[in-house]
C-alpha positions as CSV (number, residue, x, y, z in Angstrom):
1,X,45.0,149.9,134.1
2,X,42.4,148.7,131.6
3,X,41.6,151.6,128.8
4,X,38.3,151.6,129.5
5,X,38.9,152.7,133.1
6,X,40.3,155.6,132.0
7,X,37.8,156.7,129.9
8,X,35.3,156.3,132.4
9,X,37.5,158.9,134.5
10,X,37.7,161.9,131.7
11,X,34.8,164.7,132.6
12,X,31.7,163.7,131.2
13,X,31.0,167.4,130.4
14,X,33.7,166.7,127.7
15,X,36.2,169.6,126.0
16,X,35.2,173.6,125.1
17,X,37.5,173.2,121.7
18,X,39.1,170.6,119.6
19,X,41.8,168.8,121.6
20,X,44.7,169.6,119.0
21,X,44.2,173.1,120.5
22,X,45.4,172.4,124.0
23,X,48.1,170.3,123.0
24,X,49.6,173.1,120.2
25,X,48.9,175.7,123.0
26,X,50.3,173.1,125.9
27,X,53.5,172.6,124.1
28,X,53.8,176.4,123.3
29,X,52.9,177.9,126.7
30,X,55.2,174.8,128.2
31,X,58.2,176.0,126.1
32,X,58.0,179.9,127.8
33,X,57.6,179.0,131.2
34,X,60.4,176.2,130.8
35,X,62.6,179.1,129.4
36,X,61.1,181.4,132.3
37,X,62.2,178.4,134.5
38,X,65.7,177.9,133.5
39,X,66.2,182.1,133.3
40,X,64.9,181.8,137.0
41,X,67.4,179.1,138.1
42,X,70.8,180.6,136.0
43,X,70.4,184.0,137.1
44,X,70.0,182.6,141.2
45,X,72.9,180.5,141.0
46,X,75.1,183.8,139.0
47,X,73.7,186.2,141.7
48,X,74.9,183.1,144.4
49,X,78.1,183.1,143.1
50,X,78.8,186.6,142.3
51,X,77.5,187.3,145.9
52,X,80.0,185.4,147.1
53,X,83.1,187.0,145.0
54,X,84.7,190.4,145.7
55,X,85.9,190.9,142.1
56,X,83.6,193.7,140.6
57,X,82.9,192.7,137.4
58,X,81.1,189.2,139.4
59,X,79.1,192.1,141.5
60,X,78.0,194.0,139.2
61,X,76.7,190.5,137.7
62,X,75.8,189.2,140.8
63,X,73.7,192.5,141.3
64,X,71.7,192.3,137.7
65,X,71.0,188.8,137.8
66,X,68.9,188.9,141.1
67,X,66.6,191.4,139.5
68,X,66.6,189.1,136.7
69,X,66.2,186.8,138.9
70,X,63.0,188.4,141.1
71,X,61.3,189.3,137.5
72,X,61.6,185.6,136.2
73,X,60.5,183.6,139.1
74,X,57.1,185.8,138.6
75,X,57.3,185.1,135.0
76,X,57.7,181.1,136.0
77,X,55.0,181.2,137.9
78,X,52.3,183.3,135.6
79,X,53.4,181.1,132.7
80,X,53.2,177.8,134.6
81,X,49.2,177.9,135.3
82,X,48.5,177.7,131.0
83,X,50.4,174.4,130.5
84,X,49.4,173.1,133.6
85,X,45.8,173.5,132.7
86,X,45.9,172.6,128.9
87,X,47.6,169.3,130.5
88,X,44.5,169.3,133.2
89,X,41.6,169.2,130.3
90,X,42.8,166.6,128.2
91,X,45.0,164.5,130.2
92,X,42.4,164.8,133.5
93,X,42.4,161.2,134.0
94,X,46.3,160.7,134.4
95,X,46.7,164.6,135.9
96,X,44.5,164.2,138.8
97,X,45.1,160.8,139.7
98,X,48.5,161.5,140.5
99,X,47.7,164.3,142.2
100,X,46.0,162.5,144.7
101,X,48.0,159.8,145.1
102,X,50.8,162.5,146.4
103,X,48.0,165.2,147.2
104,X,50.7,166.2,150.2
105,X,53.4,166.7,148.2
106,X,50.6,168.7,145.9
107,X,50.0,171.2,149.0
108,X,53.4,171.6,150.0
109,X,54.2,172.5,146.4
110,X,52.2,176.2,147.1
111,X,53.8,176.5,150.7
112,X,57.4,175.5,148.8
113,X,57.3,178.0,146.3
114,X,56.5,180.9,148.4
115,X,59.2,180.0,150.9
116,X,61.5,180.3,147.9
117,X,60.0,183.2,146.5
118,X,60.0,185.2,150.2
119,X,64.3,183.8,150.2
120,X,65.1,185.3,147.0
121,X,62.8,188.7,147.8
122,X,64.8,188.8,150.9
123,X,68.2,188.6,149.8
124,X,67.1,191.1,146.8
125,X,65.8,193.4,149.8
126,X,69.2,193.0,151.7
127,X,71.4,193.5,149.5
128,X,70.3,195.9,147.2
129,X,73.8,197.8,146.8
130,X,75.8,194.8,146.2
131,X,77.8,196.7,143.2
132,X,78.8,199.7,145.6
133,X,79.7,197.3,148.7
134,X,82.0,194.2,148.9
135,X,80.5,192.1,151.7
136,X,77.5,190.3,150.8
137,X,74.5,189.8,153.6
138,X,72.6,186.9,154.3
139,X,73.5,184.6,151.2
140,X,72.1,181.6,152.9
141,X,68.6,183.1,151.5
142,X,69.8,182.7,148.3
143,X,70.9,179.1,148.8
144,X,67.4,178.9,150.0
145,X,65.9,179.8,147.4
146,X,67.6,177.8,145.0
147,X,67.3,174.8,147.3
148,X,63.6,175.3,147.3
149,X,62.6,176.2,143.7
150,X,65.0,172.9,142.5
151,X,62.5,171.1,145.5
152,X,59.7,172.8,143.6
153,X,60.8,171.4,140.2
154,X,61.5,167.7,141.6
155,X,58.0,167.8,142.9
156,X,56.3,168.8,139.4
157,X,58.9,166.4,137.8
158,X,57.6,163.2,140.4
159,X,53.4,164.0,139.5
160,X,54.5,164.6,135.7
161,X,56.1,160.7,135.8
162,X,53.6,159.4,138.0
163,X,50.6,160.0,135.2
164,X,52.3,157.9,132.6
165,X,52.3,154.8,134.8
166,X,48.8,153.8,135.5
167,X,50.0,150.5,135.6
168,X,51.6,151.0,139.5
169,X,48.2,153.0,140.3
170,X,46.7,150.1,142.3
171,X,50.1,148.9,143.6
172,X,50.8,152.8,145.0
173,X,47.4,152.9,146.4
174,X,47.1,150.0,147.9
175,X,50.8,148.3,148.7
176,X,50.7,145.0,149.5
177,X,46.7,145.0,149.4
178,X,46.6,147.6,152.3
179,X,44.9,151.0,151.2
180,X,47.2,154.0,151.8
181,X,45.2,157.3,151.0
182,X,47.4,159.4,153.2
183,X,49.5,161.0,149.4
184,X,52.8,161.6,151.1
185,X,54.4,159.7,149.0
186,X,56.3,160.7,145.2
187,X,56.1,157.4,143.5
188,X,57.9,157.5,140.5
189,X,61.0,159.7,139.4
190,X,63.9,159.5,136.8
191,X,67.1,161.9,137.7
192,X,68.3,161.6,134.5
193,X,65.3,163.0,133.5
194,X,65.1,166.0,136.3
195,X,68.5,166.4,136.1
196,X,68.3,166.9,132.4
197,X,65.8,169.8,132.7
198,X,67.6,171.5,135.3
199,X,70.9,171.3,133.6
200,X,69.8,173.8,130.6
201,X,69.3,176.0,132.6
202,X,73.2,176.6,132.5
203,X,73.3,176.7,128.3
204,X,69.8,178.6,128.5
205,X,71.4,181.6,130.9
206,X,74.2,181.8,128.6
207,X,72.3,182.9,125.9
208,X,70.1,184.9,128.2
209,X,73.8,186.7,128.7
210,X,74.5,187.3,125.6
211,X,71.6,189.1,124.7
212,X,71.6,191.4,128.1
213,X,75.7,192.0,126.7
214,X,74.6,193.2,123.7
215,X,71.5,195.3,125.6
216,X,74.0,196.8,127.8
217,X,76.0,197.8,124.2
218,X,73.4,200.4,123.5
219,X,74.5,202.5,126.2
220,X,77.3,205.0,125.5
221,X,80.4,205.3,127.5
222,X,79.8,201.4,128.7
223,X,82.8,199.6,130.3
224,X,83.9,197.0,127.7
225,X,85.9,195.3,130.6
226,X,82.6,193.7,131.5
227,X,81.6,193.5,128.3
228,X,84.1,191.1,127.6
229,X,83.9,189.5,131.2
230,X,80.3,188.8,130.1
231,X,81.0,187.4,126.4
232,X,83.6,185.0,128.3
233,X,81.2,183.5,130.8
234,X,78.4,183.2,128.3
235,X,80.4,181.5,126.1
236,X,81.3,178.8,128.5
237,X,78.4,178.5,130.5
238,X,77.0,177.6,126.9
239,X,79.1,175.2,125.7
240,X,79.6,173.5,128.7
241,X,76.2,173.5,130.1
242,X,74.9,172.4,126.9
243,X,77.8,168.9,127.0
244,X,76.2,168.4,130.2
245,X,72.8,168.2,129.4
246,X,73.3,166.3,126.2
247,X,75.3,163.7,128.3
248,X,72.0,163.9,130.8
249,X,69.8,163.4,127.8
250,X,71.3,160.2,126.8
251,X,71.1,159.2,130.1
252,X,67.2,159.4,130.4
253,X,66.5,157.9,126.8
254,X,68.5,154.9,128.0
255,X,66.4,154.8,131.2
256,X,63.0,154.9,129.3
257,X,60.3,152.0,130.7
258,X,61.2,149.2,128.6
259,X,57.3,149.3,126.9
260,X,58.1,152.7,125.2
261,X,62.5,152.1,125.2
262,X,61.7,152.5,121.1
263,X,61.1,156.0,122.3
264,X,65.4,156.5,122.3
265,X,66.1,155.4,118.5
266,X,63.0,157.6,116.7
267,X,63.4,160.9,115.1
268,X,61.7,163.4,118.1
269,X,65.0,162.4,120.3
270,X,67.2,163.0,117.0
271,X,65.5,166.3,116.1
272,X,65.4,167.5,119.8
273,X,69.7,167.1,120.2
274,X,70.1,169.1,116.6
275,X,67.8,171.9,117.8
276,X,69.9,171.6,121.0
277,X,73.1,171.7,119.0
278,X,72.4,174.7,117.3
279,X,71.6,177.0,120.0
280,X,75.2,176.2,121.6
281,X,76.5,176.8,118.3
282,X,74.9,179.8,117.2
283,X,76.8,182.2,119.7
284,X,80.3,180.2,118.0
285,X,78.8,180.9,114.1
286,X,78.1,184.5,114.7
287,X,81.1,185.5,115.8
288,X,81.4,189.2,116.1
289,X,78.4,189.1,114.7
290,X,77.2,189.4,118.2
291,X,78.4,192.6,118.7
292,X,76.2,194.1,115.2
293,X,72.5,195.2,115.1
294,X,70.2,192.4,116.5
295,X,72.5,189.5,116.2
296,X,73.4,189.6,119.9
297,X,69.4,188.5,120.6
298,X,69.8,185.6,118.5
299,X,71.1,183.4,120.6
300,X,68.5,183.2,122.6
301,X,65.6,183.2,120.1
302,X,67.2,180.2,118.9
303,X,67.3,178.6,122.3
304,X,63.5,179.4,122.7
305,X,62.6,177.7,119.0
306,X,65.4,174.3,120.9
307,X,62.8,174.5,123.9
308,X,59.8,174.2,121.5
309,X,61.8,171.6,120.1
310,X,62.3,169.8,123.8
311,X,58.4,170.9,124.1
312,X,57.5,168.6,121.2
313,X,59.9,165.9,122.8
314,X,58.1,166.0,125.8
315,X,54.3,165.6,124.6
316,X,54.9,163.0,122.2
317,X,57.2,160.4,124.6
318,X,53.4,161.1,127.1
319,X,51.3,160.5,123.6
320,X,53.9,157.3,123.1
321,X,52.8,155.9,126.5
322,X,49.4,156.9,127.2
323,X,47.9,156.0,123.4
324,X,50.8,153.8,122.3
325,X,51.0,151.3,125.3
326,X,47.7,152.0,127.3
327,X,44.9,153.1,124.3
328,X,44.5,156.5,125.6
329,X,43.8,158.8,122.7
330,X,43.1,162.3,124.1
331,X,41.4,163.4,120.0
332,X,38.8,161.4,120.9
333,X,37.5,163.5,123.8
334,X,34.2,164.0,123.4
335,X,33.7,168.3,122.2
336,X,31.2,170.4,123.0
337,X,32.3,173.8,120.9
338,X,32.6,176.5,123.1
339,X,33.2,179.6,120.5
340,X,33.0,182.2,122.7
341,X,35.9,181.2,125.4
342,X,37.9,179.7,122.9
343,X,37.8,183.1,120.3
344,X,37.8,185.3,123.7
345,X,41.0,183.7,124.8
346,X,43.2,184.3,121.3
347,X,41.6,188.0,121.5
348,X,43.4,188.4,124.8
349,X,46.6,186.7,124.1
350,X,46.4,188.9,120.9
351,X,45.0,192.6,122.0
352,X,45.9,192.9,125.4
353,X,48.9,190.7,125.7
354,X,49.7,192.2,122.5
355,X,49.7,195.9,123.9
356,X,50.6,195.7,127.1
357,X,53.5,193.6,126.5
358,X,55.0,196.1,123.3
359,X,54.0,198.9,126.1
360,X,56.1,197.0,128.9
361,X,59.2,195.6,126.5
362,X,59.3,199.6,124.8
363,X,59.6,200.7,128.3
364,X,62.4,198.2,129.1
365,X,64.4,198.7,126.3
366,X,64.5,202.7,126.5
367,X,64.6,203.3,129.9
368,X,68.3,200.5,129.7
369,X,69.1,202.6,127.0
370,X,69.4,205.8,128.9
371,X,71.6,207.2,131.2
372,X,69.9,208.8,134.6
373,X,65.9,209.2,134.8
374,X,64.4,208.0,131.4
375,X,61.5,210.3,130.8
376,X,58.6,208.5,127.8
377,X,57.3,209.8,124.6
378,X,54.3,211.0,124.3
379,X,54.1,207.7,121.4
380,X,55.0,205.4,124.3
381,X,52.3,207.1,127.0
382,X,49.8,206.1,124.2
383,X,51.4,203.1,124.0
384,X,50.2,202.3,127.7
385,X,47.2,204.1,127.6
386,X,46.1,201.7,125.1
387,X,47.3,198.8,127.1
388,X,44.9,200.2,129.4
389,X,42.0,200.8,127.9
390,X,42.0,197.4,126.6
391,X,42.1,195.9,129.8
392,X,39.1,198.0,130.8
393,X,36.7,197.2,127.9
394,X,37.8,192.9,128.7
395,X,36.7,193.5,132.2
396,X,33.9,195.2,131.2
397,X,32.7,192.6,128.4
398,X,33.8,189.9,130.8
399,X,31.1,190.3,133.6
400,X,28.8,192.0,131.4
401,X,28.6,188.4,129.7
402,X,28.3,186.8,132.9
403,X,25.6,188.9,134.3
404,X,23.6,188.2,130.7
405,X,24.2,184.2,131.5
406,X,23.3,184.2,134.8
407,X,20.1,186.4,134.3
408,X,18.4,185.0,131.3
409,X,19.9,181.5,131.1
């Protein structure tokens, strides 16, 4: 499609901030849902397959990792809207256009999600003594649900490669010179690509294991049978999820379009398998390690800074296509400063997220560390109360600054 066509599709109302803002914040916001993503998906298929085992050490598994399970998908989802609309100010053009061109497969992506939501609340609902009981009910809910949320990610996958081909607009639009505006169609896909993505979530639950091992090592009296039977599973999930989504890797550089196939040999590919690397090796460097002070949480803080890694990965193969090939250059958006908004959002992300997520994680961490009914400080009541109050005064400055617009502009 020519360049300036695109251009003429961007918002004329232009950007609140300077566009190097949503893509730093698209690529950091990206990373933790990706992570909240891959969680999601490793704890589902551990509580499928712990479900689905009598031994008790696999229950007992099985039974934490669908509550980790019902905790990340709502994580997934609050974390997916930032990204998505960072992507939605800068890359409108591209975004929305392949919205439309599969707007059904856009709609169904709501209607998807909460069918795989509702399967995964309902086998949480029914089986809520799975450590106490051997026989498992209703795991076809389970294999619902992951059915659907890997349907879910195949769906974002398809409209996230359809906007770096504008090329194949026309020809999806209108196939053979007939005009097809009914959407139902996904395009364009790579399942090297997909399967890529959905492949770390195997290495990416490993580490998540490791660091909800050494959690559970704060507890006295804790059985170091599944201690160990954790370490051990961890350890391979790790190191051979993360084989298998190196060998996926390779497989979708090699698949690149031909007009960005230079992509493959640059450094962001080179840089993104070392960051990759590391977080399989880290659990193997530490070594007993894990089992000392805060080096069982490594692990995974590693694997998060690998995902910001992927993160960059991802946003400069789209800045390869859409500037490199088709003269798209999103810094160029025309900026109206918006100071307010912009400073107003950083002050939430900062105070209140700030608070009520050191309220919520303090919370988390002592109530795991205590045996029977965890009773809180009177530090970690202030803790909340503070998490509260902030809330109140940015509800309270929020329509208080509407009203003021609205009446005397």
């Amino acid at each position: 499609m020519d360049t300036a066509m695109l251009y003429a599709l961007r918002d004329p109302l232009g950007v609140p901030a300077h566009p190097i803002i949503f893509l730093i914040l698209g690529v950091l916001t990206w990373a933790l849902h990706i992570a909240a993503v891959h969680v999601l998906l490793g704890a589902s298929g551990l509580t499928l397959v712990g479900a689905l085992n009598k031994n008790a050490h696999w229950r007992r598994l099985a039974d934490a990792m669908v509550g980790t399970a019902k905790i990340a998908v709502s994580v997934a989802i609050v974390l997916g809207v930032a990204p998505l609309l960072f992507v939605q100010v800068i890359y409108d053009p591209f975004w929305y256009t392949s919205n439309v061109l599969s707007a059904w497969w856009v709609i169904a992506f709501i209607a998807v999600l909460i069918l795989g939501s509702l399967a995964l609340f309902a086998f949480y609902g029914l089986n809520s003594k799975m450590v106490q009981t051997p026989k498992t009910r209703c795991p076809g809910a389970m294999i619902a649900a992951i059915a659907l949320f890997l349907l879910v990610g195949f769906i974002m996958h398809a409209l996230s490669v359809q906007m770096l081909h504008p090329e194949k607009w026309m020809q999806w639009y209108a196939p053979n010179g007939v005009v097809d505006a009914s959407g139902r169609a996904l395009h364009e896909y790579n399942f090297w690509r997909f399967g890529f993505f959905i492949s770390l979530s195997l290495p990416v639950i490993g580490l998540w294991l490791l660091a909800y091992r050494r959690y559970l090592q704060g507890r006295s009296q804790e059985d170091v049978g599944y201690l160990d039977f954790v370490r051990g599973l961890a350890l391979r999930l790790t190191s051979i999820g993360g084989v298998l989504a190196l060998g996926l890797f390779v497989g979708w550089m090699l698949t690149l379009p031909n007009n960005v196939q230079s992509f493959a040999t640059s450094l962001w590919p080179m840089l993104t398998v070392a960051a990759l690397l590391l977080a399989v090796a880290t659990p193997i460097l530490l070594g007993k390690k894990l089992d000392q002070g805060i080096y069982g949480f490594v692990p995974f803080a590693v694997g998060a800074v690998a995902l910001i890694v992927l993160g960059l990965l991802r946003e400069m193969l789209r800045w390869t296509t859409l500037f490199g090939v088709h003269g798209y250059n999103p810094f160029d958006y025309k900026l109206h400063m918006d100071w307010y908004s912009t400073l107003l959002f950083f002050l939430t992300f900062a105070l209140i997220g700030g608070s009520v997520i050191a309220y919520l994680l303090t919370v988390s961490w002592k109530a795991g560390q205590t045996k029977g009914m965890y009773v809180a400080s009177p530090l970690v009541n202030r803790m909340g109360t503070l998490g509260i109050a902030t809330l109140a005064i940015w509800i309270i400055q929020y329509f208080a600054i509407g009203l003021w617009v609205a009446y005397t502009g």
